[in-house]
C-alpha positions as CSV (number, residue, x, y, z in Angstrom):
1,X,9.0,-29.6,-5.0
2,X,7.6,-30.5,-8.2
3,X,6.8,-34.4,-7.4
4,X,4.9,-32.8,-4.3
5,X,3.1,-30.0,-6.6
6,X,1.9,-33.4,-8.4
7,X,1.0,-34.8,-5.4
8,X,-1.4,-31.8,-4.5
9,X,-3.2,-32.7,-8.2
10,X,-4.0,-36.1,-7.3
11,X,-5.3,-34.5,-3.4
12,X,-7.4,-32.2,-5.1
13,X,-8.5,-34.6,-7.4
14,X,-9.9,-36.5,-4.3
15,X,-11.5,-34.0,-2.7
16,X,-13.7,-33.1,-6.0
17,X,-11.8,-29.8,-6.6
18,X,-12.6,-28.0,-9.8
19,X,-10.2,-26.1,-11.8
20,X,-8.0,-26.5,-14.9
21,X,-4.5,-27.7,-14.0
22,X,-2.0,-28.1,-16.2
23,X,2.2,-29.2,-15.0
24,X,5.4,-27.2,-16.0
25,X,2.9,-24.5,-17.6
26,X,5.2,-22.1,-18.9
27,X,4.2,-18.3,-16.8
28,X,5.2,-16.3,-20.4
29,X,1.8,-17.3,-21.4
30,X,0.4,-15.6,-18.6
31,X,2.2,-12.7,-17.6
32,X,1.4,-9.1,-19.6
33,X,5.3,-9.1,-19.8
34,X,5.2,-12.3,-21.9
35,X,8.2,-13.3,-19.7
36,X,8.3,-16.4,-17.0
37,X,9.5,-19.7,-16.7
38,X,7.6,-23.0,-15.7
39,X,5.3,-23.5,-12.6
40,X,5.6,-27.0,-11.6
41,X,1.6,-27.1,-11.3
42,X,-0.7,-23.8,-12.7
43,X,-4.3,-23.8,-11.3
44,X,-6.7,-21.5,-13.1
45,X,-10.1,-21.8,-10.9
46,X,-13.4,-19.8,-11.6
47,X,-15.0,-20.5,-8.3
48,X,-14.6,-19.0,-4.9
49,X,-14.8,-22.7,-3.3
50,X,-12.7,-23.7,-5.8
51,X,-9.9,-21.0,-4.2
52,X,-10.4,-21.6,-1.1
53,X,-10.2,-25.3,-1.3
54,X,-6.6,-25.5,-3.5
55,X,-5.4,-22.7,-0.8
56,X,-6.3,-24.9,1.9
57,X,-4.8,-27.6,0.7
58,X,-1.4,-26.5,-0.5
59,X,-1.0,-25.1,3.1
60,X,-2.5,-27.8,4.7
61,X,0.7,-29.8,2.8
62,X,3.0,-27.4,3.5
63,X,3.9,-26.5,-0.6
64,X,4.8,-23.0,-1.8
65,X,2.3,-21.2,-3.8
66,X,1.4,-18.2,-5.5
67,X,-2.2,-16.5,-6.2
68,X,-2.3,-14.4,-8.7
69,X,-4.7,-12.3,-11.2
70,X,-3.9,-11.6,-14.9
71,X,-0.3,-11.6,-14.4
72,X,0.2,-7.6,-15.2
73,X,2.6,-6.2,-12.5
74,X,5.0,-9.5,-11.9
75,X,8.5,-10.1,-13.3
76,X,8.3,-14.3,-12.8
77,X,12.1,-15.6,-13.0
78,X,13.6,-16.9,-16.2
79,X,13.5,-20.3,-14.0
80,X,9.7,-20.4,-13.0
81,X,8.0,-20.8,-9.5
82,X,8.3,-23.9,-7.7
83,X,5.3,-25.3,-5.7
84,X,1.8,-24.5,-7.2
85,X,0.5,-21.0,-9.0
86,X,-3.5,-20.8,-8.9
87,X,-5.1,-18.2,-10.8
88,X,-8.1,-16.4,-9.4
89,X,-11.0,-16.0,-12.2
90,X,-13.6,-15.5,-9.5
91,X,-15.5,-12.8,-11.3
92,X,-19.3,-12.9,-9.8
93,X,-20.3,-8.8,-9.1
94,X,-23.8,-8.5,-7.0
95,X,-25.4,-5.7,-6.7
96,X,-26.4,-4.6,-2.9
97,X,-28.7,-1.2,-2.5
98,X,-28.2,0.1,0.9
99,X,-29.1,3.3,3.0
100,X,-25.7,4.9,2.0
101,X,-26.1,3.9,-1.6
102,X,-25.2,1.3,-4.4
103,X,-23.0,-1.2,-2.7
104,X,-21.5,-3.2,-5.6
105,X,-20.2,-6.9,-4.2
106,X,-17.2,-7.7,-6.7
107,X,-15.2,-11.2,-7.0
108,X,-11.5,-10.4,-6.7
109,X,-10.6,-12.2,-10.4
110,X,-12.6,-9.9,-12.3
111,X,-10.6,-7.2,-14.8
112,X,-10.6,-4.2,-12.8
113,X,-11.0,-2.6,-16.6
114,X,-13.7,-4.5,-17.4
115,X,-15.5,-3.4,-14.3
116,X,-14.7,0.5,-14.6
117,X,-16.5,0.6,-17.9
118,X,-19.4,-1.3,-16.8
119,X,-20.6,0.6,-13.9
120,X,-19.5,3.6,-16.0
121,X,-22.3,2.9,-18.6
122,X,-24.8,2.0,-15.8
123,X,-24.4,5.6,-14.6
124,X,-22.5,4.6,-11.3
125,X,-19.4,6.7,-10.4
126,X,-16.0,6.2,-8.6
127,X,-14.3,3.7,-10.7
128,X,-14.1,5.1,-14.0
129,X,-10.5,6.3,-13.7
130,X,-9.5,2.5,-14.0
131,X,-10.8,2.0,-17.4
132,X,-7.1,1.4,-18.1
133,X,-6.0,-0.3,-15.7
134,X,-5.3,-4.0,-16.7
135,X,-5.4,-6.2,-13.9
136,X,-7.5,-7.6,-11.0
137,X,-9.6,-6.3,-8.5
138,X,-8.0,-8.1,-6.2
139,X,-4.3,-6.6,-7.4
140,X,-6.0,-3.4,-7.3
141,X,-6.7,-3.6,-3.9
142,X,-3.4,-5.2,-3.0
143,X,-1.3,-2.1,-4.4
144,X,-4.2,0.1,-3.6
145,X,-3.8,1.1,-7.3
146,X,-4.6,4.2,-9.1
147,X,-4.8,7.3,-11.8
148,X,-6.0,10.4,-12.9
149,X,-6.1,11.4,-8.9
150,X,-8.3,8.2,-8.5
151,X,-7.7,5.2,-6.1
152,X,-9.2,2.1,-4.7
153,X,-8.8,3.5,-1.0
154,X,-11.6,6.5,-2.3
155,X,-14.8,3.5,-3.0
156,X,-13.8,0.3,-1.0
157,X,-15.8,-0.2,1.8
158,X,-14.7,-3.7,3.2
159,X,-13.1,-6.9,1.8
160,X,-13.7,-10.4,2.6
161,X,-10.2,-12.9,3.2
162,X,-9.1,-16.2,4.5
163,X,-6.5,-15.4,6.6
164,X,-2.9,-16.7,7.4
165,X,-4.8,-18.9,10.0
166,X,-7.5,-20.2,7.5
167,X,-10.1,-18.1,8.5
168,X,-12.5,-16.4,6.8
169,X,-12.9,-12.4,7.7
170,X,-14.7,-9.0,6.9
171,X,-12.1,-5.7,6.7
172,X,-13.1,-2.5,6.6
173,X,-11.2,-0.2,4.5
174,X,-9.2,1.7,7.6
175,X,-7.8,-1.4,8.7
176,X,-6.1,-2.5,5.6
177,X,-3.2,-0.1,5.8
178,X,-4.2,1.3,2.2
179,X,-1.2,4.1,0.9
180,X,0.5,4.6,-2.0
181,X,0.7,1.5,-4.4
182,X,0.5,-0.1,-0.9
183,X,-1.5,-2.3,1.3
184,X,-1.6,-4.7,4.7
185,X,-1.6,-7.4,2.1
186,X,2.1,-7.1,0.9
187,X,4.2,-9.6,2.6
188,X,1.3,-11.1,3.7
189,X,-0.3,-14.9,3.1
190,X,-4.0,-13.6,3.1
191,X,-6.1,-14.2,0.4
192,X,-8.6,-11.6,-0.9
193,X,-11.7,-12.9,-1.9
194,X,-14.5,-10.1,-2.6
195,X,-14.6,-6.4,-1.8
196,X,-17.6,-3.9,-1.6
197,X,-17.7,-0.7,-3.1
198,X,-19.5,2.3,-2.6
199,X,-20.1,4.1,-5.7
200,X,-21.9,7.1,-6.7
201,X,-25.1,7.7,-9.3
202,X,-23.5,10.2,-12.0
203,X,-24.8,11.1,-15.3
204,X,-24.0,8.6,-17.5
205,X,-22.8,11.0,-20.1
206,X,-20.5,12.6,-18.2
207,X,-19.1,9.2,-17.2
208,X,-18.5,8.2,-20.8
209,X,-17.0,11.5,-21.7
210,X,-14.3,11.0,-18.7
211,X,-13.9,7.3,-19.9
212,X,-13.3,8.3,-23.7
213,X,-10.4,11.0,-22.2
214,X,-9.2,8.3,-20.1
215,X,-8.3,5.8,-22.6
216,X,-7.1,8.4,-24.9
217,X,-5.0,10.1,-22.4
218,X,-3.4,6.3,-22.1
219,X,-3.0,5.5,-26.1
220,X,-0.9,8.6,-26.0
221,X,1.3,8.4,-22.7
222,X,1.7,4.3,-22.7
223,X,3.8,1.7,-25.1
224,X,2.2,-0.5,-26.6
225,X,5.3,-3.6,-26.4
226,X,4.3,-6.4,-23.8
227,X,5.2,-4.9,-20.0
228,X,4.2,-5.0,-16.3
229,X,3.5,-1.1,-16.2
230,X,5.0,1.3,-14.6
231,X,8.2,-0.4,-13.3
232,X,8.9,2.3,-10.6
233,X,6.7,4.2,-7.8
234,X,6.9,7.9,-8.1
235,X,9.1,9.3,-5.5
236,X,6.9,12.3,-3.3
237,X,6.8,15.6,-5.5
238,X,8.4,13.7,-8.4
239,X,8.2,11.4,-11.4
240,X,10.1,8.1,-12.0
241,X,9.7,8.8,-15.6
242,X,11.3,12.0,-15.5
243,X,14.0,11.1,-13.6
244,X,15.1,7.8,-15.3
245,X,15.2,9.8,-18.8
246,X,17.0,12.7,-17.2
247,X,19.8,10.2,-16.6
248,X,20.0,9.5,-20.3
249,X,18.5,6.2,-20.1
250,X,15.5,6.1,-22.3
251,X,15.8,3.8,-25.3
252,X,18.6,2.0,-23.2
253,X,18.6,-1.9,-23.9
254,X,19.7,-5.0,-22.4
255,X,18.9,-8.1,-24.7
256,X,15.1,-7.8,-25.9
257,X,14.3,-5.6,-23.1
258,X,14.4,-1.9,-23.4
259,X,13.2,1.4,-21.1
260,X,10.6,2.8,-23.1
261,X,11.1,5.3,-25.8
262,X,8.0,6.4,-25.3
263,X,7.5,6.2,-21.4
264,X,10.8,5.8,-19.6
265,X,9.1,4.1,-16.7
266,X,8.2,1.4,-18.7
267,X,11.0,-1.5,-19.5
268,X,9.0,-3.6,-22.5
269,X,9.7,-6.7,-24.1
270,X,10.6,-6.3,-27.9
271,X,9.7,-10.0,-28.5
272,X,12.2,-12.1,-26.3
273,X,13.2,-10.4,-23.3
274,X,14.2,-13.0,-20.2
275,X,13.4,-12.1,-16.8
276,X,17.4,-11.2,-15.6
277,X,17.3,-9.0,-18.8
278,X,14.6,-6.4,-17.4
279,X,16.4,-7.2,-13.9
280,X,19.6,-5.7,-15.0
281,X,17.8,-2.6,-16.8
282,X,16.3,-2.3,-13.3
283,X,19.5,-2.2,-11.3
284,X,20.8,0.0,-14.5
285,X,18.5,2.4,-13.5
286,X,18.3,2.5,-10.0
287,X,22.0,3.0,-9.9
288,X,21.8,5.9,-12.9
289,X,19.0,7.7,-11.0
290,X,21.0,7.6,-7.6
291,X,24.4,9.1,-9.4
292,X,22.4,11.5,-10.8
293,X,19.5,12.5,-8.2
294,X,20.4,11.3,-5.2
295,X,17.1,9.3,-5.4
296,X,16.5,5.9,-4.6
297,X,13.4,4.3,-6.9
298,X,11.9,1.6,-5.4
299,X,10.0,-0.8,-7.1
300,X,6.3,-1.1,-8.2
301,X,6.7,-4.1,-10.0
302,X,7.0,-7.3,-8.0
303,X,9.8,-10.4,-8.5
304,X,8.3,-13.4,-8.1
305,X,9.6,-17.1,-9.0
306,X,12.6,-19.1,-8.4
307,X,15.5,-16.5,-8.4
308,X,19.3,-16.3,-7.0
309,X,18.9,-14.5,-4.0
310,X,22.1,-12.4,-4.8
311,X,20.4,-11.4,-7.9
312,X,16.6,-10.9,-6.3
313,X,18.4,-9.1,-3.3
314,X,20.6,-6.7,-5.8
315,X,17.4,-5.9,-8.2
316,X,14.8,-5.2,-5.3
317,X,17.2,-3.3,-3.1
318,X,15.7,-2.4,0.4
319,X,12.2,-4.0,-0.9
320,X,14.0,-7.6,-0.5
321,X,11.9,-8.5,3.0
322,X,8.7,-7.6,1.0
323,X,9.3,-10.2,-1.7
324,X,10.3,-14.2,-0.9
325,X,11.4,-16.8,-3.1
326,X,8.7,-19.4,-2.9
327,X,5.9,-15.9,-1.9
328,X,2.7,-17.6,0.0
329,X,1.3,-13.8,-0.5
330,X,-1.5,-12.9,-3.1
331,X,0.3,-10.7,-6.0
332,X,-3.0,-10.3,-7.8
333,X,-1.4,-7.8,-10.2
334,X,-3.0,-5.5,-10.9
């Protein structure tokens, strides 16, 4: 896989494709867990044709690969990802005034953080409950991610994709199967390129003093040790958090990884953590949780990379047909 990764440079070097690419780039570099082997080729491009055209191409060729954002809700294996991993910096946000309001055209590569306090201090509502939230807009609207009784389903209007097929579409919002921490796009091989939003004109004032409680609501509640988040959805009516430290498992360790002292939904990396370390504190827990609760946790985190499927299978549980090997699915992590 990683002579034909090579191969796709020297394509896309012919075909005048931009982007930085670098070979056996190790993923610790860019993963907010700090954890993940090599990727026989790593793609960082800026533009949208830039996207489309390395997309085209590794399909075209028939070799694995992975889109991805900032890296901040993936656990890549201790082995890497074979095939190619293209990072989606496509940040352009356009400004569209329409009869129904401020329609706000956003690049999926952008920080979804970075783009919450923005419209925040041009007095424009709806987004300011993601000032925390560190990944992607296009991750954001994979997961359909959220807080403080916020969500990307409440301002999304529509999304533009290439599809499995290679085409180019417009989505509304009802048709992307938005629900909790969950969208059409899991399991899927479309690629999310922009997304409107409909947003709201709110005192700006009031819009700073939510974002100040935000953030300091999030200093308190969150570690501050490398991690993807929370590791765990929150089963209906419940908390993961609560649950996993009413088993007795807070503080629990496994090598350099360890559930949060602070937030037990959180497994951090105290400095070298490997991927099947926070694996094992996963199954640790899911088993722990189950004895105790009678609660299956199912994952909000996402495996990615070159795993034994013995071990993927055994840390993802029922989740294993939502997560391949060699993914050709856009895990814009948050």
């Amino acid at each position: 896989m990683k002579g034909m990764a090579l191969s796709l440079l020297t394509q896309a070097e012919e075909k005048g494709l931009g982007g930085r690419a670098l070979a056996d780039e190790p993923l610790a570099r860019h993963t907010s867990y700090r954890i993940g082997g090599p990727a026989d080729l790593y793609v960082v491009v800026r533009r949208e044709e830039d996207l489309l055209g390395w997309v085209t191409l590794a399909r075209k060729e028939a070799i694995s690969y992975l889109v991805m954002g900032r890296g901040t809700n993936l656990l890549v294996a201790d082995e890497g990802v074979r095939g190619v991993v293209i990072e989606n910096r496509c940040r352009e946000v356009r400004s569209l005034t329409r009869s129904e309001g401020i329609i706000l055209r956003v690049q999926t590569g952008g920080s979804l953080s970075s783009l919450a306090r923005r419209t925040a201090k041009e007095g424009l509502g709806g987004l300011e409950w993601a000032v925390g939230i560190p990944g992607t807009v296009g991750g954001a609207i994979v997961n359909n991610a959220g807080a403080y009784g916020g969500s990307i389903a409440q301002r999304l209007q529509r999304v533009t994709l290439l599809d499995s097929q290679g085409v180019l579409q417009r989505m509304a919002v009802s048709e992307l199967g938005l629900g909790y921490r969950t969208s059409r796009f899991k399991g899927e091989s479309s690629v999310i390129l922009s997304a409107d939003f409909a947003l709201l004109d709110e005192s700006r004032d009031l819009l700073s003093k939510r974002v100040a409680s935000y953030e300091k609501q999030r200093r308190k509640s969150q570690p501050k040790e490398p991690s993807a988040g929370s590791v765990f959805k929150n089963p209906e009516g419940d908390y993961a958090g609560r649950l996993i430290e009413e088993a007795g498992l807070k503080g629990d360790r496994i090598g350099d990884a360890q559930i949060s002292p602070l937030h037990a939904n959180y497994i951090v990396n105290l400095g070298q953590a490997r991927a099947r370390d926070v694996a094992a504190l996963i199954r640790l827990v899911r088993e722990r949780v189950w004895q105790k609760h009678r609660t299956l946790l199912e994952l909000e985190i996402e495996l990615v990379g070159d795993w034994e499927p013995e071990e993927l299978a055994a840390t993802i549980g029922r989740q294993h047909k939502e997560c391949r090997e060699h993914p050709n699915i856009e895990k814009e992590d948050r």
